[in-house]
C-alpha angles and dihedrals in degrees: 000000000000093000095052088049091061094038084067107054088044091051092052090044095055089040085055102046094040084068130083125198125263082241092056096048108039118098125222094013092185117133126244099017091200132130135017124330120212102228124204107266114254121244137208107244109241112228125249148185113301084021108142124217144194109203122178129181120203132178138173083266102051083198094070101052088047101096084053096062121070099203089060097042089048094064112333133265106311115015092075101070132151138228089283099047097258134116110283116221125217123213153242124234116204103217138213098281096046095261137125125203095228113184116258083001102069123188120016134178106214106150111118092029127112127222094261103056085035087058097043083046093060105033090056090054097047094050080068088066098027148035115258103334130201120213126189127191130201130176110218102186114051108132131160128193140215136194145162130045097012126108097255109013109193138119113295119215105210116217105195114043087243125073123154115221083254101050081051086055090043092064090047096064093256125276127302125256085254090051111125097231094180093052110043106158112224116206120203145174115217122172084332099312134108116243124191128206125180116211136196122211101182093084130052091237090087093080076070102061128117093233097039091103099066116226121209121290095021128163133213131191131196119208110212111226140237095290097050104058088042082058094051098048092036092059096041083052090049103050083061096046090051085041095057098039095056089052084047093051099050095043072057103046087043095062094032086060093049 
């Protein structure tokens, strides 16, 4: 009877302390959520060093723009294919100094530009060697990662070179009921140095904020809540309490039998 009189007050704490409150769940709180919202302005992201690129030249002759293609120069214009049957494109590294080895071209410093300017750049250079080129840039590698209080935490590869904080989230399955919404850690590299940014998304201003447009290679933390760490403590407690209860009940058991 003792025993099912102490079962009943743990099963409503951790009921209590598994819940957050409505407050501490709802997204963009702001009243009243009418009108029009002005939204941070989107850059372009700038490249970097291990940064990885897909460049490809075309022209109205496919044959002058071969020897700019390394695909092409690698082993001509059918024999490289991937799983699917298509060319497959090989790729720039950005190395440590901010250069690409570009064919013809030769060496080109093309950290801290955007694809725009990296695009105007080379197309500008290759006109010297063909008629009208078009040249088209991809970055291969932009990933972001999440991790912490959200449904399916991992590394994120971005298809597009443009992803909001809440589309990120968005591909993580959303945060968890114990996820702090008012306190998500950004991680950013800037000029080889961390840089760290807090964001609340319990107001629509974050739609606002400096960082709410993700760069590659971010990186977003989500603090659990409250709850979450009473739950935690309270489990590991009371491990140790059952623990020690059931050693206590068979030493009495022991002596109530002899």
């Amino acid at each position: 009877m003792k025993t099912r009189n102490l079962i009943i007050p743990i099963l409503a704490f951790l009921m209590l302390s598994s819940c957050g409150s409505r407050k501490n769940i709802i997204y963009f709180q702001d009243e009243p959520l009418e009108g029009d919202v002005t939204m941070s302005e989107p850059k372009q992201l700038i490249y970097k060093p291990d940064d990885i690129l897909t460049i490809n030249v075309a022209a109205l002759d496919p044959d002058t723009v071969r020897p700019f293609n390394l695909s092409l120069v690698s082993g001509g214009t059918s024999d490289i294919v991937n799983a699917r049957g298509g060319l497959q494109q090989q790729t720039y590294l950005v190395d440590y100094d901010g250069n690409i080895e570009f064919p013809v071209l030769g060496t080109l410093k093309i950290a801290g530009l955007t694809r725009t300017e990296l695009t105007d750049m080379l197309t500008e250079r290759i006109s010297e060697y063909v008629t009208d080129p078009i040249v088209n840039v991809r970055l291969a590698n932009f990933t972001v990662t999440i991790l912490g209080e959200v449904r399916n935490p991992g590394t994120f590869t971005i298809q597009d070179e443009r992803i909001t904080i809440l589309e990120a989230l968005g591909l993580a399955d959303d945060l968890t009921i114990f996820g702090k919404r008012k306190n998500v850690l950004l991680v950013r590299e800037v000029d080889g140095k961390k840089k760290y940014a807090k964001i609340d998304l319990t107001t629509v201003n974050v739609v606002n904020s400096p960082v709410y447009y993700l760069q590659q290679n971010d990186v977003i933390y989500v603090e659990p809540n409250n709850a979450k760490i009473r739950s935690s403590t309270y489990n590991q407690n009371n491990s140790v309490l059952i623990s020690a209860i059931g050693t206590l009940t068979t030493i009495v058991a022991v002596f109530l039998v002899k």
